[in-house]
C-alpha positions in Angstrom: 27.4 92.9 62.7 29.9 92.1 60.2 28.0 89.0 59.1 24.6 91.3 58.6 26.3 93.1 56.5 27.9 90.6 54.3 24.2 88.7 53.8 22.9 91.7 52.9 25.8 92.6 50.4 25.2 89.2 49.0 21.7 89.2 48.9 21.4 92.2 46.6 24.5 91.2 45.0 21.7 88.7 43.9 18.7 90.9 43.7 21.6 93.1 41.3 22.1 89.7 39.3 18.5 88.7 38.9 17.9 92.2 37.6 20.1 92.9 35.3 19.4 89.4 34.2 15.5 89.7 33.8 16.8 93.5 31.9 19.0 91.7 29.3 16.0 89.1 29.1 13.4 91.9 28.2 15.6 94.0 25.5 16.5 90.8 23.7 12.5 90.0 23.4 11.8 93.5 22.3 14.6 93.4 19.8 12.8 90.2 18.4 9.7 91.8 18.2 11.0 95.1 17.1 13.0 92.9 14.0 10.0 90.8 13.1 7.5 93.5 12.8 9.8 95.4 10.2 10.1 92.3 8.6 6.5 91.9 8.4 5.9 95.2 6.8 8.9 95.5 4.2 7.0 91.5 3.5 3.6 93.3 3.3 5.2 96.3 1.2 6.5 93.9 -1.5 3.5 92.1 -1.9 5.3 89.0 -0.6 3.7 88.3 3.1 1.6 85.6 3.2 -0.5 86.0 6.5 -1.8 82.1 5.9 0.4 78.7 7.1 1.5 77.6 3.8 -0.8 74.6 3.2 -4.2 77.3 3.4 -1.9 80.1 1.6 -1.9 76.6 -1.4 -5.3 76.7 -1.1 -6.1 79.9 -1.3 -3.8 80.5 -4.8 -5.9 77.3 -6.6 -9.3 78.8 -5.3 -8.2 82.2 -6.7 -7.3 80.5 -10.6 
């Protein structure tokens, strides 16, 4: 009985683990996101974001002079 117990203690122990794990995991991401979309749109407020890769934003400046 004792051993039950104690394999199910550590089992959730590392159901408790995994979870707050896969947590920390999914409100780092979403501060990533969170911090590169108002990046993107204090960018796009300036005038500065340049939606492009660099070498077609290049090209697009000489096709526009």
């Amino acid at each position: 009985m004792v051993a039950v117990v104690v394999v199910l203690l550590q089992s959730s122990t590392f159901v408790l683990e995994l979870g707050l794990l896969l947590t920390v995991l999914a409100w780092g991401g979403l501060l990533v996101v969170v911090l590169h979309g108002r990046y993107v749109v204090e960018q796009i407020a300036s005038g500065t974001y340049q939606n492009a890769p660099a070498d077609e934003a290049e090209k697009s400046e000489q096709h526009e002079r």
